[in-house]
N, C-alpha and C positions, 0 to 999 in steps of 0.2 A: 273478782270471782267471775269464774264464765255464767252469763246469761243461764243456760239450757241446764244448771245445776240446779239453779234459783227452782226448777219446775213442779221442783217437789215441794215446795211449799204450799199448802192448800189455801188456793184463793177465797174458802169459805163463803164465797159470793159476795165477796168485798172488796176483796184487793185487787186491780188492776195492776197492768203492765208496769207501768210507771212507779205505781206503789212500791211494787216487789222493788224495782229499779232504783227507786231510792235509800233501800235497806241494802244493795248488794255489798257493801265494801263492810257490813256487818256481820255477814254470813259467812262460815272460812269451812270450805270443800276440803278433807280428809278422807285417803284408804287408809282399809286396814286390811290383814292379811289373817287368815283363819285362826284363831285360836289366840289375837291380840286382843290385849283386857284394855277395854275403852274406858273404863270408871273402876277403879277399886276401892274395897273398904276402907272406912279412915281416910280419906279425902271429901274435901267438902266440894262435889262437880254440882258447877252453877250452869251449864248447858242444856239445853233443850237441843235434842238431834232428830235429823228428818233420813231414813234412808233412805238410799238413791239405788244401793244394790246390797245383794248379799241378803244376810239373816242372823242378829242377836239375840241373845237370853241374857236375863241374870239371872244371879245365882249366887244364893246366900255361904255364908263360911261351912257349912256342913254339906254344903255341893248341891243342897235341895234347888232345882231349878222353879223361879217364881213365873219367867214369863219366857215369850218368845215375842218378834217382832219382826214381820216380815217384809220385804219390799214397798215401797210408799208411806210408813208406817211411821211415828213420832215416836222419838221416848226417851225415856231424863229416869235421874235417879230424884223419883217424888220427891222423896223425905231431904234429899240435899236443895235439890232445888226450892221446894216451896216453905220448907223447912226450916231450910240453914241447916240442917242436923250433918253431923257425919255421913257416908255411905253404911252401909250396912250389908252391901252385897258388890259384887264382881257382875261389869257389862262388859260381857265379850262376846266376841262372832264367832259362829260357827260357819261361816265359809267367809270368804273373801268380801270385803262388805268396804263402800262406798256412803259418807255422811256427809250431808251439811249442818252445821250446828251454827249457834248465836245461844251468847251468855244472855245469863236472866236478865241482867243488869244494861245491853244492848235494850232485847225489847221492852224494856223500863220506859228507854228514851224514846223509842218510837212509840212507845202508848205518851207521853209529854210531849210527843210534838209533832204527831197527826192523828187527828179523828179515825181516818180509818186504822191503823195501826191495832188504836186504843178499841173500835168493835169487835175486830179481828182476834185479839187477844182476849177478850170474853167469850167472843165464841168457839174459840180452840180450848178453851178453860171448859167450857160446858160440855165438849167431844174428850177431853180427858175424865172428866171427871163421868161421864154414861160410860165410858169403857172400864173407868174400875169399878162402875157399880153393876155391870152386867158381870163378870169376872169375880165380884162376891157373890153375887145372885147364883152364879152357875155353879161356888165353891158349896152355896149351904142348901138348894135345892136338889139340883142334878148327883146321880152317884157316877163316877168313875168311867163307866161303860158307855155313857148317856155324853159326858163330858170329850170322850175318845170320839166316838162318832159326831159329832159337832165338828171336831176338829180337823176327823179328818171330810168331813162335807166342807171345809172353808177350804183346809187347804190340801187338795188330795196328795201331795208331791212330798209332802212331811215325812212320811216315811223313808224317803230316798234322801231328805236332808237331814234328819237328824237321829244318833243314833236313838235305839229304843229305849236303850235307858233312860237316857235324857227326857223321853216321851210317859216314860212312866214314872219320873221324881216329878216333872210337871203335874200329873196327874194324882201322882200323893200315894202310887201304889207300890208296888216290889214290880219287876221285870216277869215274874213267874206270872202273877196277876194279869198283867197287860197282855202275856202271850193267851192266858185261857180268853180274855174279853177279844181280842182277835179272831182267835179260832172258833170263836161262838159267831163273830160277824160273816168269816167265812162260811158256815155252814147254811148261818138262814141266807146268806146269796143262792147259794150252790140250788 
């Protein structure tokens, strides 16, 4: 695998050069092309994915989209990976998207046979796990309007990437719904 792939992987202030370097031939560089299902349900994906470019969601069998995940960004199907369970949902790209992935069962062996490896993988476990605890926090706190504006304060370019639909089955509303929470943002601008 090329070196300058490897770069996505978050050195978490642990891994050095060398580190990464000796995981490379673990790590296997895939595109995909818009609208290719990277995980589907009923398969059991044991990968952890780092994107390099583009932008994925899942997206359960009734088409509710659960997440999005944008350039630099990690993501696995939890429940397959830490689980063993089945999938339960469809990961696909909504634009042309670039990954590096490594099976559970790769960083297994790198947490059995380097220290750094094995802190690395605890502290990317701790960054998983504050991302879906922020991500419940915002589900049972925040309403709708509150959760929209967050999103689009992260990522202001969301709207030109994904349609609005999409933006509002994330959000858990109707597309009616998301155009009045819009139109209310425009107005207190204006």
């Amino acid at each position: 695998m090329k070196q300058e792939h490897l770069n996505i992987i978050p050195t978490l202030g642990i891994l050095q050069d060398k580190d990464v370097a000796l995981a490379s031939e673990l790590f296997v560089f895939k595109s995909f092309n818009k609208n290719d299902c990277i995980v589907k349900p009923n398969a059991n994906s044991q990968n952890i994915y780092f994107l390099l470019s583009g932008l994925v969601y899942a997206q359960n069998k009734d088409e509710k989209i659960n997440w999005y995940e944008f350039e630099g960004q990690s993501f696995a199907d939890i429940e397959s990976v830490f689980f063993n369970k089945q999938c339960d949902q469809y990961i696909r790209c909504a634009e042309d998207s670039s990954v590096v992935s490594i099976s559970k069962d790769n960083i297994l062996y790198l947490v059995k046979t380097n220290h750094k490896w094995a802190v690395w993988y605890a502290l990317f476990l701790e960054e998983i796990i504050q991302r879906l605890y922020y991500y419940y926090k915002n589900l049972l706190v925040k309403d709708a309007s509150q959760r929209y504006s967050e999103l689009i304060e992260l990522h202001p370019e969301i709207v030109q990437r994904i349609p609005l639909g999409h933006i509002a089955s994330y959000l858990g509303i109707s597309q009616v719904s998301l155009s009045r929470i819009r139109a209310g943002r425009q107005t207190k601008k204006s």
